[in-house]
Kinemage of the C-alpha trace (Angstrom):
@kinemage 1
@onewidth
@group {chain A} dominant
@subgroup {mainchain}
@vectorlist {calphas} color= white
{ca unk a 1} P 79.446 -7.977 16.538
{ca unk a 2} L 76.788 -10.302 15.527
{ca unk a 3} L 75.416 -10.268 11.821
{ca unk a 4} L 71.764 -10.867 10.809
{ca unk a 5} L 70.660 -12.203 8.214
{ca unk a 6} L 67.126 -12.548 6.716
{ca unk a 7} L 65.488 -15.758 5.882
{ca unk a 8} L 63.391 -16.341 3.166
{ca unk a 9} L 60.870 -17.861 5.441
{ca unk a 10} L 61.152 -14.240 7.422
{ca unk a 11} L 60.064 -12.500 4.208
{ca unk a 12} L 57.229 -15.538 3.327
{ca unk a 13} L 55.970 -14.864 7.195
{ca unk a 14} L 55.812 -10.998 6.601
{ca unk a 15} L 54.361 -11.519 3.101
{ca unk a 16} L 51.342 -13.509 5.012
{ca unk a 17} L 51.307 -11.431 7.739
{ca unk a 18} L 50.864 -8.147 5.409
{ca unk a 19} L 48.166 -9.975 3.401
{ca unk a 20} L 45.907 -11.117 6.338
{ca unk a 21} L 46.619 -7.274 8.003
{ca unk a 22} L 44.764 -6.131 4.363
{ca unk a 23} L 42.341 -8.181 4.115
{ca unk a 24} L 40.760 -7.376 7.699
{ca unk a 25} L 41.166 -3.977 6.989
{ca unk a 26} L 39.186 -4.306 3.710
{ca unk a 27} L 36.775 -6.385 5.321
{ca unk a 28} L 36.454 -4.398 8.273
{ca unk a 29} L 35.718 -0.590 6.103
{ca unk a 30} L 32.879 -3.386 3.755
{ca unk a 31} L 31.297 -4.486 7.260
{ca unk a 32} L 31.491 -0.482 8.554
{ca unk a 33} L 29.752 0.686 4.985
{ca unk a 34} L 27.130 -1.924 5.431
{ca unk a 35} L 26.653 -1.272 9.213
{ca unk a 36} L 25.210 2.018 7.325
{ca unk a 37} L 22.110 -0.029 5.706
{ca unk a 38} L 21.031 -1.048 8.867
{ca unk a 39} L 17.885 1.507 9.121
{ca unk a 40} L 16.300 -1.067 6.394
{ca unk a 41} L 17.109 -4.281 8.713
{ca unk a 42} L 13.365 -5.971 9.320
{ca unk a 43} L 9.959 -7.008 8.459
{ca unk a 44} L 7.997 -4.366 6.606
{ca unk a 45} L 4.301 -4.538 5.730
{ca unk a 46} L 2.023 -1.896 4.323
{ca unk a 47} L 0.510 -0.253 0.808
{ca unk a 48} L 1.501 1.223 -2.472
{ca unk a 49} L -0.038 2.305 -5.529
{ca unk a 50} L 0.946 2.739 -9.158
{ca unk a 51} L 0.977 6.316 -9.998
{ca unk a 52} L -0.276 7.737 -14.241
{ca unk a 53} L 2.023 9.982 -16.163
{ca unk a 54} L -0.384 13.004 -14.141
{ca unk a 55} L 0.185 11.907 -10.703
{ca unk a 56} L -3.250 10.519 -9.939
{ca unk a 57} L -3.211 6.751 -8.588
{ca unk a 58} L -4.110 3.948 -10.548
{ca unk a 59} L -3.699 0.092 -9.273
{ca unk a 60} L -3.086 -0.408 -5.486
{ca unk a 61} L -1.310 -3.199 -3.865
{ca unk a 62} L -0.151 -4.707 -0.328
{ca unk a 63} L 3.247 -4.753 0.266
{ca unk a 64} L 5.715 -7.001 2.634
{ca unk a 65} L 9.299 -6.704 2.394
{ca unk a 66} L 11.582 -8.544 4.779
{ca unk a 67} L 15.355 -7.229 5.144
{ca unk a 68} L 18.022 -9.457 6.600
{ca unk a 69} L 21.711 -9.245 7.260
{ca unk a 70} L 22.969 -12.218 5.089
{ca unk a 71} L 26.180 -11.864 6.084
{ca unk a 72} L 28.452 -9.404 7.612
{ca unk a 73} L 28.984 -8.145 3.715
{ca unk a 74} L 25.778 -7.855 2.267
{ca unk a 75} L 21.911 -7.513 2.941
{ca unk a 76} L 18.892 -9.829 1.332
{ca unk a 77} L 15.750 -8.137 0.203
{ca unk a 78} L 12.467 -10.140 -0.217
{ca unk a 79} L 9.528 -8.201 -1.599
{ca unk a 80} L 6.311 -9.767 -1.620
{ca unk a 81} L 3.619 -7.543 -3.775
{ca unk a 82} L -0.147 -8.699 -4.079
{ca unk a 83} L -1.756 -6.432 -6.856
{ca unk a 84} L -5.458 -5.186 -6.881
{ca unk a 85} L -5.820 -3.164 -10.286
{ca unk a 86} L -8.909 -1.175 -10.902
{ca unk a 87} L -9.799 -3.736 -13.652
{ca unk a 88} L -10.727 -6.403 -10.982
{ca unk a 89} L -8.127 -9.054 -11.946
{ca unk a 90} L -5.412 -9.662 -8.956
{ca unk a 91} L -1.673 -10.273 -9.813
{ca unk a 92} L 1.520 -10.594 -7.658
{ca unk a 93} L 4.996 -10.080 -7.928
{ca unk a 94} L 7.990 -11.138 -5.649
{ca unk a 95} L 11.475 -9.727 -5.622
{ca unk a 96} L 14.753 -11.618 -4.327
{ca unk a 97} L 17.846 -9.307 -3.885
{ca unk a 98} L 20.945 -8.495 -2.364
{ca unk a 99} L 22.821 -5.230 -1.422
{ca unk a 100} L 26.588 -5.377 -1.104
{ca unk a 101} L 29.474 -2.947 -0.963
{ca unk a 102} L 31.699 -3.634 -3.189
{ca unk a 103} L 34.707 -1.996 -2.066
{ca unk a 104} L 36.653 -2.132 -5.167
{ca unk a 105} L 34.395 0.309 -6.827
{ca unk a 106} L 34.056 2.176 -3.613
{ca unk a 107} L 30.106 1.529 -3.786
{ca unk a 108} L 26.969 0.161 -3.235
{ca unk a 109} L 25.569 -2.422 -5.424
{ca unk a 110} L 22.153 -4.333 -5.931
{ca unk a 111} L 21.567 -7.342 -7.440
{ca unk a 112} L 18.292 -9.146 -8.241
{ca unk a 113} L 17.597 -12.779 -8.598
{ca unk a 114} L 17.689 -13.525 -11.553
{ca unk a 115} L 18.768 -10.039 -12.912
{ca unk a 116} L 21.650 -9.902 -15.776
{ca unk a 117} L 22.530 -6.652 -14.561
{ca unk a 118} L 24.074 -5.201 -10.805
{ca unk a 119} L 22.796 -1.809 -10.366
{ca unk a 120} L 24.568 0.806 -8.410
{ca unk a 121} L 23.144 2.065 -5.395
{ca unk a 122} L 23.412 4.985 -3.228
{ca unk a 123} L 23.400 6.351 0.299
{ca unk a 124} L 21.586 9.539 0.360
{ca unk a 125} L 22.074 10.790 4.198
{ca unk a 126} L 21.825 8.620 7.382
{ca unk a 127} L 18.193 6.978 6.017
{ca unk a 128} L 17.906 6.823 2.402
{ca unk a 129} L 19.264 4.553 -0.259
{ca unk a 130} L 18.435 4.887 -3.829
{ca unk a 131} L 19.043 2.177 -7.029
{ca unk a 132} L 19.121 2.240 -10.495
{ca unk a 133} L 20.739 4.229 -12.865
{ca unk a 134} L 24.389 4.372 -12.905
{ca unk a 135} L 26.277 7.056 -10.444
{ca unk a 136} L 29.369 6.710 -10.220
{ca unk a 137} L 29.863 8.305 -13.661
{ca unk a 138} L 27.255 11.162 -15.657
{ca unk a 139} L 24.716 9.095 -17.811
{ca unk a 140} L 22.237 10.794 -19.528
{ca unk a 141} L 18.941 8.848 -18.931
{ca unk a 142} L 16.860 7.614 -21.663
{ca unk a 143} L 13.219 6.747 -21.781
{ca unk a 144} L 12.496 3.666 -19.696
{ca unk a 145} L 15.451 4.168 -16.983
{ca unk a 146} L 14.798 3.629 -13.215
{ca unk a 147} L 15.379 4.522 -10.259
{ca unk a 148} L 14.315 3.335 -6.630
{ca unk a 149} L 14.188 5.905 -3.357
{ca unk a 150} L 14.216 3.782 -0.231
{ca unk a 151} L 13.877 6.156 2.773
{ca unk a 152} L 12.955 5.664 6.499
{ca unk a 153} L 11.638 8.566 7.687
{ca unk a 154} L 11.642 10.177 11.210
{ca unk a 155} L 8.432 8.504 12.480
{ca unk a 156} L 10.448 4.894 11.138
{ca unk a 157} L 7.836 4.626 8.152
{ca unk a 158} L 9.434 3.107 4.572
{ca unk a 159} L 8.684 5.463 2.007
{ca unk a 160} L 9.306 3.311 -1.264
{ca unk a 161} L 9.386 5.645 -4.557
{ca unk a 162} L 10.033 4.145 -8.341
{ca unk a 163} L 10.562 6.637 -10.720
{ca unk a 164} L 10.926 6.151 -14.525
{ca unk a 165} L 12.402 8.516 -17.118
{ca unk a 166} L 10.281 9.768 -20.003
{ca unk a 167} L 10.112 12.617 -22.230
{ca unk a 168} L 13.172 14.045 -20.423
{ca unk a 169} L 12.349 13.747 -16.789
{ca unk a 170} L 11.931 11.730 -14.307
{ca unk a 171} L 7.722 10.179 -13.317
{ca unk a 172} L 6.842 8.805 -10.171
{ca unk a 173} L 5.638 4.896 -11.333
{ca unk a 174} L 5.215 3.560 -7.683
{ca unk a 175} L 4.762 4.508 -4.430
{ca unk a 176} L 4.621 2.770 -1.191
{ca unk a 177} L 4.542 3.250 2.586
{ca unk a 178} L 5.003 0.663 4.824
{ca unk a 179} L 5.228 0.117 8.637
{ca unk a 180} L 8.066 -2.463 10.654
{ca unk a 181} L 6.184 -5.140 11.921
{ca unk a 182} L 9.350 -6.870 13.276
C-alpha cells in the first residue's frame, strides 16, 4: 500500500490555481455586463435643446459624443456641446467620463472627470442606460436631483433625455437626438 501525503507546496499550487480560476471568472461576467453597453460604442453627432419648466424649448445646441471601449472593463464618454441660447451669446461645454461595472456592487457605475461623486447607472432593456440618482436602494429625490436616459432607438438614433427633480417630480431639462456618424 502506498501512502500520500500532501505538500504544502500542493496546497500553495491549489491556493493559486483557485485564485486565478476566480479572477477570470469575475473578469469574464464584468467583460459579459459591459459587452451589454455596446449599442452606445461610436461617434455620435446631432442636436439638443434645453427644455422650460412647461415643456417649450429654450437654448439649442450641437452635440458630438464619441463612445469608446477603453478597455475590456469599462467605456469612455466624450461629449462635446456648442451652445446657441436665444440671448445671442455662444457657450460650450465638454464632458469626460467613464462607465464601468463594478461587480462588487453588482452594477453599473459612471464617473465624470473631475466629478467627486460615481453615480449609479442602469440598464433599462437591450438599448437604454440611464444615470443619476441612486438605484440600488429607495431614495426619495429632492429638488435639484438628476437623472440621464440614454436610449438607441430602433431606427439607431441616440435619444439623450436629462431630467431634474422639482416640486416633487421629475422635468425634462435637456433633450437631444443624435445620429452615428462612425
Amino acid at each position: 500500500m502506498t501512502k500520500t501525503t500532501s505538500s504544502p507546496l500542493f496546497y500553495r499550487m491549489l491556493g493559486i490555481f483557485t485564485f486565478l480560476a476566480v479572477v477570470a471568472f469575475s473578469s469574464g461576467a464584468q467583460v459579459a455586463e459591459m459587452r451589454k453597453l455596446d449599442f452606445l460604442v461610436g461617434e455620435w453627432k446631432g442636436e439638443g435643446w434645453e427644455l422650460r419648466l412647461d415643456g417649450s424649448r429654450a437654448n439649442s445646441f450641437s452635440q458630438k459624443t464619441t463612445v469608446q471601449v477603453k478597455d475590456d472593463s469599462s467605456l469612455r464618454i466624450q461629449d462635446n456641446r456648442g451652445y446657441r441660447p436665444m440671448n445671442g451669446t455662444l457657450g460650450a461645454s465638454t464632458l469626460d467620463a467613464t462607465i464601468f461595472f463594478d461587480k462588487t456592487l453588482n452594477l453599473y457605475q459612471w464617473r465624470g472627470k473631475g466629478f467627486k461623486t460615481t453615480l449609479e447607472a442602469k440598464l433599462l432593456g437591450d438599448r437604454t442606460l440611464q444615470y443619476g440618482v441612486p438605484f440600488s436602494v429607495p431614495v426619495e429625490p429632492v429638488n435639484g436631483d438628476r437623472k440621464t436616459t440614454i436610449e438607441v432607438n430602433e431606427n439607431g438614433e441616440w435619444h439623450e433625455t436629462l431630467e431634474v427633480w422639482w416640486r416633487d417630480r421629475w422635468y425634462k431639462f435637456e433633450e437631444s437626438i443624435l445620429k452615428r456618424v462612425k
